[in-house]
ZALUM-481921 format. One record per residue (C-alpha): x, y, z. Coordinates in steps of 0.5 Angstrom, whole numbers, padded with zeros to 4 digits, always signed. Example, Ala and Ser with C-alpha at 12.3 -4.5 7.8 and 13.67 -1.06 7.14 Angstrom:
% ZALUM-481921
+0025-0009+0016+0027-0002+0014
% end
This chain:
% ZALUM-481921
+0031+0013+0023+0029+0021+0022+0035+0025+0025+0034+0031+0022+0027+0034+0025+0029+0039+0030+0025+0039+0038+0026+0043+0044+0025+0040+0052+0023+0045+0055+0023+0045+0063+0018+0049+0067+0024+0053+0071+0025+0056+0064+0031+0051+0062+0031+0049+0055+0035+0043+0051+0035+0044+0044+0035+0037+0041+0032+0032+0034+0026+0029+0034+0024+0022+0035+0019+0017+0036+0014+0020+0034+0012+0028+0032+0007+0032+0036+0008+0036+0043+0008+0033+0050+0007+0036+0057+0008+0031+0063+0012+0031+0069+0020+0030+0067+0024+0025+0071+0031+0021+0070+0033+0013+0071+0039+0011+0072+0039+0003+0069+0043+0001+0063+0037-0003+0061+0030-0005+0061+0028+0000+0057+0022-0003+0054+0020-0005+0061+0020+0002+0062+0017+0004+0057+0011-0001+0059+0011+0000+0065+0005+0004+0068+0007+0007+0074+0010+0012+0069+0004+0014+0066+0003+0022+0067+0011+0023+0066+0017+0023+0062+0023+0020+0063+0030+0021+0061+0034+0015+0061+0042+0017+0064+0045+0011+0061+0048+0015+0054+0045+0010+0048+0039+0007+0049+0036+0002+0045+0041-0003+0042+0038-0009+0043+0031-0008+0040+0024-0009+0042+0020-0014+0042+0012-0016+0045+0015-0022+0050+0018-0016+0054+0012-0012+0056+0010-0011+0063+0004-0008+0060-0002-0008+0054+0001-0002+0053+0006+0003+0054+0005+0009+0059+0011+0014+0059+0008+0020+0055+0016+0022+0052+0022+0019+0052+0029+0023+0052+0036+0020+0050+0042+0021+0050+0043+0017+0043+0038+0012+0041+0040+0006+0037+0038+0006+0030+0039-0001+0027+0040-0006+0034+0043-0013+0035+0040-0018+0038+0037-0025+0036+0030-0023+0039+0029-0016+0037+0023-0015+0034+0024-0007+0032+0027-0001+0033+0025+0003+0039+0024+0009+0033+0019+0005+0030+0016+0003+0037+0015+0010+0039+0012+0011+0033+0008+0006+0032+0004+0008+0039+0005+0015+0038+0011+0017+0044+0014+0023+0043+0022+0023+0044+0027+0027+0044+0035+0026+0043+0042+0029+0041+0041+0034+0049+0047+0034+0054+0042+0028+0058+0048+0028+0063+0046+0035+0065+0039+0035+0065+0040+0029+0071+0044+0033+0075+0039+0039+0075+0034+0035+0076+0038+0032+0082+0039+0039+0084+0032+0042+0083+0028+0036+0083+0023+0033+0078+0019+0038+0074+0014+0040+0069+0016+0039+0062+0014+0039+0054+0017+0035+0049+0015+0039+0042+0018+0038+0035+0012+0042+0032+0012+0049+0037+0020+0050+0037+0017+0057+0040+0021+0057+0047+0018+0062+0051+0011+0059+0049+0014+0051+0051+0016+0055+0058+0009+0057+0060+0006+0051+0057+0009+0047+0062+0009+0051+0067+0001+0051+0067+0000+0044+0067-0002+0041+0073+0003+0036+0079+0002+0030+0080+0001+0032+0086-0006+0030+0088-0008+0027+0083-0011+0021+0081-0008+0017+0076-0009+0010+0079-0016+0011+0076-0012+0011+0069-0009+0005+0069-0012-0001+0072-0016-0006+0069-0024-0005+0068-0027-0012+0069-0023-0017+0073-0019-0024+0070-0015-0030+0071-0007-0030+0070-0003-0036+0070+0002-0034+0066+0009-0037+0069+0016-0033+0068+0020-0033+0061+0025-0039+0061+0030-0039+0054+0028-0046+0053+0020-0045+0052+0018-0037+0053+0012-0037+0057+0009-0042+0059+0002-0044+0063+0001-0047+0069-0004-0051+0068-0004-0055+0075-0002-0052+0081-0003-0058+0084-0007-0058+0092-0001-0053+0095-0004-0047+0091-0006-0041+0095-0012-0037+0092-0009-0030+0091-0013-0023+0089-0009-0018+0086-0011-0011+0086-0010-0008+0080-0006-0001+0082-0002-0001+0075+0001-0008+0076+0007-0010+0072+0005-0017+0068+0013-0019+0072+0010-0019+0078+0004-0024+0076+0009-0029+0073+0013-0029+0080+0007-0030+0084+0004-0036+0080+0011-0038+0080+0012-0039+0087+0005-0043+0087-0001-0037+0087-0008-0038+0083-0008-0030+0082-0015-0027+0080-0013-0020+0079-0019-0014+0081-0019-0006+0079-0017-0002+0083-0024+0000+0086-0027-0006+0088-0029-0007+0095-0026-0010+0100-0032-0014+0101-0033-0017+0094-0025-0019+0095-0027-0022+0103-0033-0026+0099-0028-0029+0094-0025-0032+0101-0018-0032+0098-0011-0035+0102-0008-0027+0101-0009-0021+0097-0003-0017+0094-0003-0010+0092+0002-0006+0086+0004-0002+0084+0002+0004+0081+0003+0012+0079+0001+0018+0082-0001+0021+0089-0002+0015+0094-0006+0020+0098-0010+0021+0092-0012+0014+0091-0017+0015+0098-0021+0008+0096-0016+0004+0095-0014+0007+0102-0021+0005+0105-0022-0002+0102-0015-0003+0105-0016-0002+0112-0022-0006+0112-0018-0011+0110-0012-0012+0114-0012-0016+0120-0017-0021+0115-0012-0024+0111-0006-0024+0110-0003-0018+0106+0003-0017+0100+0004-0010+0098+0009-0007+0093+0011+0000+0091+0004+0004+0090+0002-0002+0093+0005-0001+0100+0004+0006+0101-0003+0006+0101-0002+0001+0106+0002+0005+0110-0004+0010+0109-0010+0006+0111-0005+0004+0117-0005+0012+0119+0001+0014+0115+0003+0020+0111+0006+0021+0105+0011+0025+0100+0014+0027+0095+0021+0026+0094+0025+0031+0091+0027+0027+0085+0025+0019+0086+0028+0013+0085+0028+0010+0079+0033+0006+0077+0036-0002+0078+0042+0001+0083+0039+0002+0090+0041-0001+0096+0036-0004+0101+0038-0006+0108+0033-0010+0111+0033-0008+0118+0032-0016+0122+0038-0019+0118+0043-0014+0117+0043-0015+0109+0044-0011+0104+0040-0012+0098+0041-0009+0091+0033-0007+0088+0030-0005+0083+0026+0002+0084+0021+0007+0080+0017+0011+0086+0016+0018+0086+0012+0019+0093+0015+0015+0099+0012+0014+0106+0014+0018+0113+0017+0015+0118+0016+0018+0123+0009+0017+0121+0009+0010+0122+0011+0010+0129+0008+0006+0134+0003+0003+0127+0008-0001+0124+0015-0003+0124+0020-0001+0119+0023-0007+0116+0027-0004+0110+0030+0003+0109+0034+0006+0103+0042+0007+0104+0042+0013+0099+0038+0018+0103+0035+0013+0110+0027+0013+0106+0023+0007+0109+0023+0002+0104+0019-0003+0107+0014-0004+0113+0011-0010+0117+0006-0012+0122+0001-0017+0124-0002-0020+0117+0002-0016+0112+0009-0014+0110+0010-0009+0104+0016-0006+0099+0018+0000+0096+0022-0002+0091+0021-0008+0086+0022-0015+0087+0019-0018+0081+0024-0013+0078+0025-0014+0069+0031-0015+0067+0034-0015+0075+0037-0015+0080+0034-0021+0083+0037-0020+0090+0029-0020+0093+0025-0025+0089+0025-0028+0096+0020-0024+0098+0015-0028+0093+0016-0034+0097+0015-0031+0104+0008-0029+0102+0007-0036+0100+0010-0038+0107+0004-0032+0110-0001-0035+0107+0001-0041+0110+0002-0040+0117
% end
């Protein structure tokens, strides 16, 4: 790995962090944000609901365990810049395939290492997630400055559009196992529940655990109809994750609401925020998100408190939600409203299918299965 190639972070508040490059050269602006998981960092990397940020990852050395094409949520990655404390240039592990240095090249990810990672979270925490650039070719601070400060906020914007499938397809593919890897499953047998997905960004973990729990899943973009999907009569329809703006995505708002009540209905993240939104809800932007493998959900019902995977930047207004739906999660940081249910459907913020854990809500799979058949 090159160590000695010179890169600013620069932040639109007019912070700046002087570091070296890695990955790959070039500049990059996008929306800089912080996650607090120790692993996963390949998921992370793969994982479209980051497209249109940067994350800086708070764990201080990263990736010691390599990359491999196995642990992909995506046929690409999607986070525009990486930002480490220490990566990792020889790793350890029987099934690394390359180094994240030459991983980041290879797709052209621009990172950055060597800065004080642990305070660039704190002022995040303090002044919330904020425009940045990452750049090894302008080292001009002033000019990295009002570069990110002229590009625009995810706010309002629609990047659902840049990420979801363009023709829909078949997944069958079950979880990873150490015996076998991934396997099909080429019989689902009489008890399979024929599910649509619509496709928001949706993690390849999330399909894997829904045709483990016994779904025959048929993935949609993200635009197609509501009348298409009712057409192709399915026991149920699951809605992803994603990026960007939930209110920005006004299509995927409108289909909903033609199909709540019609069928019963599984959403997760993005995918339960515009279900919140087609049910009459509102949404924000939190100050600096939640992203990390650490949070705790209470599920308001049984008094359970789950330890969740979460990566969301929006999240929906409780009060907005009253008399429309009930509040069947929240989160124990800050109170936000983790999920919802109602007739039909029931939705999570954060993520159950979550790679390489926590593993406390894969449940929430099986109640799907146990909607579709009732």
């Amino acid at each position: 790995m090159e160590n000695k190639r010179k890169a600013i972070l620069a932040l639109s508040d007019g912070t700046i962090f002087e570091g070296l490059g890695f990955g790959a050269p070039g500049e990059v602006a996008a929306e800089v944000c912080f996650n607090t998981s120790m692993t996963g960092y390949q998921e992370i990397l793969t994982d479209p609901s980051y497209c249109g940020q940067m994350v800086a990852m708070t764990y201080p050395q990263i990736g010691n365990y390599g990359l491999n094409v196995e642990d992909v949520e995506s046929w690409r990655p999607w986070v525009s810049g990486f930002i480490v404390k220490e990566p990792c240039a020889e790793p350890s592990s029987w099934r690394s395939e390359e180094s994240l240095d030459f991983y980041m090249k290879k797709h052209s990810i621009v990172g950055i290492h060597g800065i004080d990672t642990r305070a660039l979270t704190m002022l995040l925490r303090e002044r919330g997630a904020m425009e940045a650039i990452i750049s090894t070719v302008d080292l001009d601070p002033e000019s990295l400055v009002r570069k990110a400060q002229a590009h625009p906020s995810l706010v309002g914007r629609d990047l659902v559009k840049e990420v979801t499938c363009t023709e829909p397809y078949t997944w069958d593919e079950l979880p990873w196992s150490l015996v076998d890897g991934y396997t099909r499953a080429s019989d689902l047998g009489d008890n399979a529940k024929m599910v649509v997905a619509y496709d928001f960004g949706i993690k390849r973990n999330i399909l894997r655990m829904l045709t483990a729990a016994g779904c025959a899943v048929r993935v949609v973009p993200a635009n197609t109809p509501a009348e298409e999907v009712l057409a192709m009569a399915p026991d149920g329809v699951f809605l992803s994750n994603g990026p960007g703006d939930p209110a920005a995505v006004t299509y995927a708002v409108e289909n909903v609401k033609k199909l709540i009540g019609k069928v019963p209905l599984f959403g997760i993240c993005l995918g339960h925020q515009i279900t919140s939104l087609a049910l009459g809800g509102k949404s924000y932007k939190l100050k600096f998100g939640h992203r990390g493998g650490n949070q705790p959900v209470m599920d308001l019902a049984t008094k359970k408190v789950e330890i969740t995977s979460q990566n969301h930047g929006f999240a929906i207004d409780g009060d907005s939600m009253k008399d429309i739906a009930h509040v069947s999660h929240i989160n124990l940081n800050d109170k936000t409203v983790e999920g919802i249910t109602g007739p039909g459907f029931f939705t999570v913020q954060y993520h159950p299918e979550s790679s390489p854990g926590p593993h406390d809500s894969e449940y929430l799979f099986e109640r799907f299965m146990e909607s579709m058949k009732a």
